[in-house]
C-alpha distance (Angstrom), angle and dihedral (degrees) to the residues before:
residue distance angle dihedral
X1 . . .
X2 3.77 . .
X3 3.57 129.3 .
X4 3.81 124.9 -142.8
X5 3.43 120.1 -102.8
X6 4.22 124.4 -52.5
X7 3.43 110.8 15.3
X8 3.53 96.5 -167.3
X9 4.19 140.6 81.8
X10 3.44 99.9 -27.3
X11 3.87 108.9 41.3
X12 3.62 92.9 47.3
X13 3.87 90.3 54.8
X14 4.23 90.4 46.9
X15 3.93 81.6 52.1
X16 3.72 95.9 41.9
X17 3.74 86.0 49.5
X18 3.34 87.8 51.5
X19 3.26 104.5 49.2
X20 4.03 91.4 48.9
X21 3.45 91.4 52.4
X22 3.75 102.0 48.5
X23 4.16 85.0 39.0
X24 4.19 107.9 153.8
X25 3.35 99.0 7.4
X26 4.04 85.3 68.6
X27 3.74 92.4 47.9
X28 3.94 90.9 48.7
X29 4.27 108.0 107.3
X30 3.91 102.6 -110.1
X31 3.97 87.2 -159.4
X32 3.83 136.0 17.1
X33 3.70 118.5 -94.3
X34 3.64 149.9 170.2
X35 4.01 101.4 -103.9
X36 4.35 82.4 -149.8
X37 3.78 92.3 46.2
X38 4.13 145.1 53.7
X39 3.01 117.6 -67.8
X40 4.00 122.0 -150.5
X41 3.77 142.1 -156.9
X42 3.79 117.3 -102.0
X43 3.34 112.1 -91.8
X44 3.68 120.4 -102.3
X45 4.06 108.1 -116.7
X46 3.61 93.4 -137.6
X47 3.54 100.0 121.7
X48 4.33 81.4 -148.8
X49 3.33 91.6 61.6
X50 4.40 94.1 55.3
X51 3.69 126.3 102.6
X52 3.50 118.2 -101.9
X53 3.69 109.9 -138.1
X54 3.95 98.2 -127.5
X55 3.22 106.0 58.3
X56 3.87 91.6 131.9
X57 3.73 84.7 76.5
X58 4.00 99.3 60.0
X59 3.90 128.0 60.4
X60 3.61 132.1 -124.8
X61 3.81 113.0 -74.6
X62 4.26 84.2 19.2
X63 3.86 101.5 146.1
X64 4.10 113.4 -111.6
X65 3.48 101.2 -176.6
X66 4.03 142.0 -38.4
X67 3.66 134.8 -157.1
X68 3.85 137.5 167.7
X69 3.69 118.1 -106.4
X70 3.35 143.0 -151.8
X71 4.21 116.3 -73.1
X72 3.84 109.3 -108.4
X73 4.12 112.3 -137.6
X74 3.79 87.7 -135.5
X75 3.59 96.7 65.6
X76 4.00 106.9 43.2
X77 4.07 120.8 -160.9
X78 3.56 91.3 14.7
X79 4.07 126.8 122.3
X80 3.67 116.9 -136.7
X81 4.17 128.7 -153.5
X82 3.16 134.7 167.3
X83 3.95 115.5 -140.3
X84 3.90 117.8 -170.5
X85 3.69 113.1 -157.8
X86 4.47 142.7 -177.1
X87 4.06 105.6 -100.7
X88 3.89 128.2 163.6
X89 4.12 126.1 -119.4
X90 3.76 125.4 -137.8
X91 4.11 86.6 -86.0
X92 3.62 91.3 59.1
X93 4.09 92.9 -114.2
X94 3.58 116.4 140.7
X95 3.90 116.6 -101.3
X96 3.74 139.5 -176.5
X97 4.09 116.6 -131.6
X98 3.56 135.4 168.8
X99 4.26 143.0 -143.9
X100 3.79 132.7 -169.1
X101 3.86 106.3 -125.1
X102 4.04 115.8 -148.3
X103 4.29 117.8 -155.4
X104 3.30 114.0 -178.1
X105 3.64 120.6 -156.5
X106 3.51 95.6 -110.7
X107 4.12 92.6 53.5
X108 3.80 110.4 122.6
X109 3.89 120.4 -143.8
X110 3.62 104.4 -88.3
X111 4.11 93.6 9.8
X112 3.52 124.1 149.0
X113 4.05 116.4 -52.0
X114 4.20 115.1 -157.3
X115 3.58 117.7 -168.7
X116 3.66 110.3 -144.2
X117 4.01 121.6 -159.0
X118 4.03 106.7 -166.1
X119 3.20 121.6 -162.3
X120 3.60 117.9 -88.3
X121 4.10 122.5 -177.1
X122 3.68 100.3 167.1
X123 3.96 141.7 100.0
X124 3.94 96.5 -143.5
X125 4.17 134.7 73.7
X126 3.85 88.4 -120.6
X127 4.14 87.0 62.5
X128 4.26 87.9 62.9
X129 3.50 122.1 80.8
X130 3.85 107.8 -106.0
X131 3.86 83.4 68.3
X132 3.54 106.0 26.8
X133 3.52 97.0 58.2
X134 3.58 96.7 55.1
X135 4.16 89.3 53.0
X136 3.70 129.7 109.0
X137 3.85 84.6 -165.1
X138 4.27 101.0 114.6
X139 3.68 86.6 -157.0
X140 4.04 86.9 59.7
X141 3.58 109.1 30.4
X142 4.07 122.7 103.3
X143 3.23 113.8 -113.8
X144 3.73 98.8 -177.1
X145 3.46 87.7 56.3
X146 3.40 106.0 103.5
X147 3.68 96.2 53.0
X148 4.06 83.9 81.1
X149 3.81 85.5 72.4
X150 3.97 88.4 85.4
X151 3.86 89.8 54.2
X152 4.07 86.5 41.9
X153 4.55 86.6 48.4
X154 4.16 77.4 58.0
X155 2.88 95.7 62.7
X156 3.54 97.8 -116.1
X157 3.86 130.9 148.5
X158 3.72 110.8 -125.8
X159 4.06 122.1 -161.1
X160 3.94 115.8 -160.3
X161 3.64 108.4 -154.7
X162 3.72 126.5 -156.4
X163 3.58 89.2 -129.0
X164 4.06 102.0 179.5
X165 4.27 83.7 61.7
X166 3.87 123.6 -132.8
X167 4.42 96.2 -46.5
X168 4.00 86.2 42.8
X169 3.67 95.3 -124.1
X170 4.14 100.9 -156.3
X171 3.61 107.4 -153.9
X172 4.31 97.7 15.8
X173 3.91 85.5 127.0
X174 3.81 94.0 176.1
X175 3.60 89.8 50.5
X176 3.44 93.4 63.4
X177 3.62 96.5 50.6
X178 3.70 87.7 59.0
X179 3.61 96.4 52.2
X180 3.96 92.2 47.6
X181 3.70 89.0 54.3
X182 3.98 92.6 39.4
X183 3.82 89.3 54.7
X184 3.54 102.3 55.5
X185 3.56 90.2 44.9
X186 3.54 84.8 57.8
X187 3.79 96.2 45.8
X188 4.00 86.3 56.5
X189 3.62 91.1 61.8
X190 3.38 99.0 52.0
X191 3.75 106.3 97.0
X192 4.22 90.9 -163.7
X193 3.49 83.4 61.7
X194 4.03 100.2 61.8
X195 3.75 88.3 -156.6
X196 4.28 96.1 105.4
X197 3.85 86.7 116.6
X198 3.99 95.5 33.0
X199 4.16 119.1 141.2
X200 3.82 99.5 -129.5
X201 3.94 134.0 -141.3
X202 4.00 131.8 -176.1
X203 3.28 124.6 -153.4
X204 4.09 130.0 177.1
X205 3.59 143.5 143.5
X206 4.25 135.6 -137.9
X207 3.93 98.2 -27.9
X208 3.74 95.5 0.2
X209 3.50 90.7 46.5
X210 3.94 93.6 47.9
X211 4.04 89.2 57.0
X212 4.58 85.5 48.6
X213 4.32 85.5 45.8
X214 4.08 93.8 45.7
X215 4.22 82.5 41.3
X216 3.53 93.5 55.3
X217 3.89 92.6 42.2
X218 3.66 91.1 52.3
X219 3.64 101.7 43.9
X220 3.79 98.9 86.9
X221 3.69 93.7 65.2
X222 4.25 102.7 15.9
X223 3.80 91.7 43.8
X224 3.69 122.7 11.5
X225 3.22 96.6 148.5
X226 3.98 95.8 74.8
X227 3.31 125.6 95.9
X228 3.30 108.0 -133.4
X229 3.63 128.4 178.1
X230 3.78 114.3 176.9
X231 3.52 144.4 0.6
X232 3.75 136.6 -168.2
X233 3.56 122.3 -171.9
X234 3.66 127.4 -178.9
X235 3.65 142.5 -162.2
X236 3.82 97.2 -6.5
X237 3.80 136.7 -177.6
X238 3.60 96.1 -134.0
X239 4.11 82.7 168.4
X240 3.49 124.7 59.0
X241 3.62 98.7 166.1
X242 3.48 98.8 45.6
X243 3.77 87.7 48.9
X244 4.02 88.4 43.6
X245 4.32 86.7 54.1
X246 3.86 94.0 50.3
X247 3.93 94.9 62.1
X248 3.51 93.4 46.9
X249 4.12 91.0 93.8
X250 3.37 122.8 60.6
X251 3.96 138.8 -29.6
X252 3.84 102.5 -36.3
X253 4.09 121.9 -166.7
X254 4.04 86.5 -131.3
X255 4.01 91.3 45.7
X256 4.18 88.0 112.4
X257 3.88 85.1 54.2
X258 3.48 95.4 51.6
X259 3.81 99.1 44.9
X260 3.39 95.4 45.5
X261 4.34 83.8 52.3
X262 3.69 90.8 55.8
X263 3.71 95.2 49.0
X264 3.85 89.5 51.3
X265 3.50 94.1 49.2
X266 4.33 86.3 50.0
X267 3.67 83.5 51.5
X268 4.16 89.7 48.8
X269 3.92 94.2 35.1
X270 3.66 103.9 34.5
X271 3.85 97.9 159.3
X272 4.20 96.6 39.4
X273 3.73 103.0 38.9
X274 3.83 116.5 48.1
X275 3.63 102.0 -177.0
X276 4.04 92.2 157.5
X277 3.73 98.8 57.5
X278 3.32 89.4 55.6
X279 3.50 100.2 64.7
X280 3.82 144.9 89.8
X281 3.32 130.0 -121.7
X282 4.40 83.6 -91.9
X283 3.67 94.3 48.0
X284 3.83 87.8 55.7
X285 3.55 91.1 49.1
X286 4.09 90.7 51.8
X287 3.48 81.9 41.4
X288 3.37 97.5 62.7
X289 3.67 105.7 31.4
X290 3.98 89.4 63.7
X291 3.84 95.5 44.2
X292 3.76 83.4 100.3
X293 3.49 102.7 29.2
X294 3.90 135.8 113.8
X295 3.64 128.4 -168.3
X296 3.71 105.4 -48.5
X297 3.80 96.4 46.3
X298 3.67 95.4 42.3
X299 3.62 105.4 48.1
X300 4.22 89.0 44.9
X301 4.18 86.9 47.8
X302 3.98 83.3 55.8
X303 3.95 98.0 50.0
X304 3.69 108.0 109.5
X305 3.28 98.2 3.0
X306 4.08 135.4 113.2
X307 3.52 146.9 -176.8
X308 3.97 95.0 -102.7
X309 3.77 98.9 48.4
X310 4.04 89.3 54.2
X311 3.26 104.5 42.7
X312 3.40 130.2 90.2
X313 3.89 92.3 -154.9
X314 3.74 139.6 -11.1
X315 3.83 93.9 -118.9
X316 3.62 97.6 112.5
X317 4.26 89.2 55.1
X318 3.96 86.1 65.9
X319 3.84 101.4 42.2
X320 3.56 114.3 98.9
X321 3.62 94.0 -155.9
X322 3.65 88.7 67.7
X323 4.36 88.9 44.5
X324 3.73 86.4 51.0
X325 3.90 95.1 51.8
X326 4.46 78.5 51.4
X327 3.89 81.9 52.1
X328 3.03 102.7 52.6
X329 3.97 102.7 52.9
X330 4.28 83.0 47.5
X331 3.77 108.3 112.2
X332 3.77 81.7 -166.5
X333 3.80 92.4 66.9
X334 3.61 96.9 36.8
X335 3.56 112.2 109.0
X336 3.61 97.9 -152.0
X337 3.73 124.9 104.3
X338 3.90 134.9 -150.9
X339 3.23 122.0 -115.5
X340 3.58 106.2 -166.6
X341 3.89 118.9 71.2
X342 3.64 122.8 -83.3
X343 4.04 136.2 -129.4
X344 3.98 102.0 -174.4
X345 3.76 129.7 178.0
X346 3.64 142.5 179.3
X347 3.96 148.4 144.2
X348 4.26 103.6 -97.1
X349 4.30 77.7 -146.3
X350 3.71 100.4 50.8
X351 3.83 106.2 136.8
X352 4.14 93.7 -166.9
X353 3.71 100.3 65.2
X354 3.67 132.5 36.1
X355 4.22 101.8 -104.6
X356 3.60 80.3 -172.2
X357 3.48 95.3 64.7
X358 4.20 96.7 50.5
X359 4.13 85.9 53.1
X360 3.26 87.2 55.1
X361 3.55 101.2 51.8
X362 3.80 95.4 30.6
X363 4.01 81.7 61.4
X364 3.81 87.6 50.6
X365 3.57 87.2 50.7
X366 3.92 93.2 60.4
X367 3.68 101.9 31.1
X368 4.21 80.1 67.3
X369 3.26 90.6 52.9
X370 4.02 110.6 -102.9
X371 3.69 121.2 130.8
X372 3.98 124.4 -115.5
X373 3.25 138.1 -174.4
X374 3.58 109.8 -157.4
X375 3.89 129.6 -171.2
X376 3.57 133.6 -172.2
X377 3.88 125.1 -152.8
X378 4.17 111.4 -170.6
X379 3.97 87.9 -152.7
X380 4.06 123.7 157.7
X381 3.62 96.7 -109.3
X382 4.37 151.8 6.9
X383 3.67 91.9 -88.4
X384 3.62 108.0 35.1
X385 4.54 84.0 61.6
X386 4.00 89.8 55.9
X387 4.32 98.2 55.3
X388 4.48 89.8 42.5
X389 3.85 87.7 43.9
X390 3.91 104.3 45.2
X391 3.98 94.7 66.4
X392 3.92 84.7 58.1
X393 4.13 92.3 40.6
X394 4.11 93.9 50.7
X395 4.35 91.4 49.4
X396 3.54 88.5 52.2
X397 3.66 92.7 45.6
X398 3.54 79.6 52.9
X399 3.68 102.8 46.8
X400 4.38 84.5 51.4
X401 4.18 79.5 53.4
X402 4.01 96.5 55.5
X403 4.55 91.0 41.2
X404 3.72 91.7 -106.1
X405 3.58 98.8 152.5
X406 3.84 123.4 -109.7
X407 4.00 115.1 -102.6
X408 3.64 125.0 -149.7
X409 3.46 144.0 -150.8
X410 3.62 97.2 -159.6
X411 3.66 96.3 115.8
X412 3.94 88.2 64.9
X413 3.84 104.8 33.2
């Protein structure tokens, strides 16, 4: 959950305006639904993208299929594929998800592979990166994007993993960790790719960077296998119910963020977190106007709005079923611990995620022994923390690529 840059007086009057102007036509469903059930994005008619119906029969990382896509202007010299691969949701069911795969011409067989989790605040398939960074839509596009072409002038093989999985599920943090780990299995048994033998780094920032942290947690036990050398994780929700109870007063700047979270996790947790029959005939309406949406739409859907004036009770706020879901996607409460060494930054006065919550699990971290290297930028603001930090994320990445070993600060956090 990250918000784009300058949450203050002057976005929330662009999004206001917004909002006003675009009125009814943002309130108008953009797909039939069940008012008491899920609802989910529109499918994306790419037949690639569909779910093959025996995916009981493959395992997690299993290839699905791979093809060569179109070269993308931002990154020059550099191959792109798409490889579509078997990965698990937060029910244990088998899915199928996909990542773009970058070569640059310089990659050598078996050369460094980074994993890199974008940032993805949306509810549809268009909002992840296999689409989005094919689209001439400037609400859509990545802009970040071309900051990968110093990991790409490495050298380096980057994978782009649709993180949110095939019914984007905003806000499934565990999910995403999954996928990540899923698609670089994936990438390894690609033979095209020359990267079977690959050392492997993740890298992400706010929502990206919570799929990399709940990756690197998981590994251990999801992925052992991997080799992975480094990770560096910024800005990270590392609690989603303590997030979830702060917008549960009144109109909140982030509100759009933390709707469209709760619908993901319906969409994720169908049968243990009810969002939708909870809601009045105006929280359906919201509901259903940001199915689709990505940043822009959701965050000016949220504007105004709060928890009490859509809901049709307060039921769910007292049902720890629903808590537990919260839980559950909380790197803080996950008992789980990285093993491979850890670059983390934040801003020690971001007001979007709880900083107390990363100290305490970056102190969890080193009390079990790994080693993290942990840097704090006092910026203004969420976004501003993620473009000064990257330049120091991507040369330790590097440093974890050459066998420098991994520093820590655990002796003084």
């Amino acid at each position: 959950m990250s918000l784009p840059s300058r949450v203050g007086t002057a976005l929330s009057a662009v999004l206001a305006s917004v909002a006003l102007v675009l009125g009814a036509s943002l309130l108008a469903p953009v797909a039939s639904a069940d008012p008491a059930g899920p609802i989910y994005p529109i499918p994306d008619p790419d037949p690639f993208y569909a779910q093959p119906p025996d995916l009981d029969h493959f395992k997690p990382g299993d290839v699905l299929g791979f093809r060569p896509m179109p070269p993308l202007l931002i990154f020059p010299g550099t191959a792109v594929y798409e490889v579509k691969f078997r990965s698990t949701n937060s029910e244990n069911h088998p899915i199928a998800a996909t990542s773009l795969v970058l070569i640059p011409a310089n990659h050598a067989p078996n050369g460094p592979l980074l994993s890199y989790q974008h940032i993805i605040n949306g509810l549809s398939p268009k909002c992840e990166p296999s689409r989005a960074l094919y689209s001439t839509d400037p609400t859509i596009i990545i802009r970040e994007a071309p900051a990968l072409n110093i990991a790409l002038m490495r050298g380096w093989a980057v994978a782009l993993p649709d993180h949110l999985g095939p019914t984007a599920a905003y806000g499934a943090a565990k999910l995403g960790g999954m996928i990540t780990l899923d698609g670089i299995r994936a990438v390894q048994r690609v033979p095209q790719l020359a990267s079977q033998q690959s050392p492997v780094a993740m890298a992400g920032y706010s929502g990206g960077g919570m799929a990399t942290a709940w990756a690197a947690a998981l590994a251990p036990s999801y992925a052992p296998e991997l080799n992975i050398v480094g990770v560096a994780e910024g800005g990270v929700p590392m609690n989603l119910t303590k997030m979830a109870k702060a917008l549960l007063g009144g109109p909140h700047p982030a509100f759009g963020l933390g709707m469209a979270a709760a619908i993901g996790l319906e969409r994720e947790y169908p049968d243990r977190f009810p969002l939708s029959s909870q809601l009045n005939a105006r929280g359906i309406a919201v509901r259903d106007a940001m199915a689709n949406g990505c940043t822009n739409d959701v965050l000016a859907l949220g504007i105004g709005h709060s928890v009490t004036e859509l809901a049709s009770s307060m039921k769910l706020t007292s049902d720890p079923m629903v808590w537990e879901v919260g839980d559950e996607n909380s790197l803080e409460l996950y008992s789980g611990v990285p093993k491979a060494p850890i670059f983390e930054w934040h801003s020690p006065t971001d007001v979007l995620i709880p900083v107390d919550s990363i100290e305490n699990t970056v102190r969890r971290y080193c009390a079990a022994g790994d080693r993290v290297q942990q840097m704090l930028f006092p910026t203004p603001d969420h976004m501003t923390t993620a473009v000064v930090g990257v330049p120091f994320a991507l040369n330790y990445i590097q440093d974890r690529f050459n066998g420098v070993p991994a520093p820590s600060d655990c002796g003084h956090i």
